[in-house]
N, C-alpha and C positions, 0 to 999 in steps of 0.2 A: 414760197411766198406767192400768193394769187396777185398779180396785178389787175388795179383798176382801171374801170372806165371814166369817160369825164359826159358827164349827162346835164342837161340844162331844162328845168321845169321855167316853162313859161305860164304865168296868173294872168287869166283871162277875165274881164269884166263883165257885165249883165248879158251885154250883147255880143260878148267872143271877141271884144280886143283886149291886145296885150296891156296891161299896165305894169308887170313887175318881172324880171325874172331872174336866175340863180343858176351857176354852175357849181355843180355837186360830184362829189366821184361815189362811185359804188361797185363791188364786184362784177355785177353783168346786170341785166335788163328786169330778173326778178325782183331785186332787193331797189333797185332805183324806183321800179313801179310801186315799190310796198312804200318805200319815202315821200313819191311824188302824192299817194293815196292818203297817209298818215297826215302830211303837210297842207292838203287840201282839204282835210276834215276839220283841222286848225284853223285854218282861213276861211271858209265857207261862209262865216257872216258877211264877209268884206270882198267876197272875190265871186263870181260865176260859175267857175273854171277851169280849167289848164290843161296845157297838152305837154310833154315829156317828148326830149328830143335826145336824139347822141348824135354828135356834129352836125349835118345836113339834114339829116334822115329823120323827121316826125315819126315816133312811136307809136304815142295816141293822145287822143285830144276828148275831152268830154266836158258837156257844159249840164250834167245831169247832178242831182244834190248826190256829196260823197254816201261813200256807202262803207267805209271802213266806222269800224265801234271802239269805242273805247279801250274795247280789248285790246287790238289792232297793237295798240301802241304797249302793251304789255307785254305783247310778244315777241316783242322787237329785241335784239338785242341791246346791250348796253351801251356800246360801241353807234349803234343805227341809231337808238334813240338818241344821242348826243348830237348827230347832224341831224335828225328832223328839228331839236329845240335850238339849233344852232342856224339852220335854213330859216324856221319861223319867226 
């Protein structure tokens, strides 16, 4: 059994402050990046941006329009896709 990690997307507003954030578990830093990317395609009308943490440690931070498609979330598993609609 792969244990998880515990990861926290923080939603950044027009100008890069915090207004909202989420702790999420994911297997490692790929699949957190693919949710925090999925979940801020979702939010994009309402949000600026976000940055993706695991504990202390900022991942990344981008305040650029998302770039994940539609697709993105097709390929998600079943499993993933249920905490991205469940995060948003």
């Amino acid at each position: 059994m792969r244990a998880f990690q515990h990861f926290s997307i923080v939603l950044l507003d027009n100008v890069g402050r915090a207004c909202a954030d989420e702790v999420f578990a994911a297997p490692g830093y790929v699949q957190a990046a693919d949710t925090a990317a999925v979940l801020y395609e979702a939010c994009s009308d309402v949000i600026g941006g976000y940055e993706l943490w695991c504990g202390r440690e900022r991942l990344l931070r981008t305040m650029l329009p998302p770039v994940a498609t539609g697709d993105e979330f097709q390929r998600l598993t079943e499993e993933h896709q249920e905490q991205v609609v469940a995060l948003e």
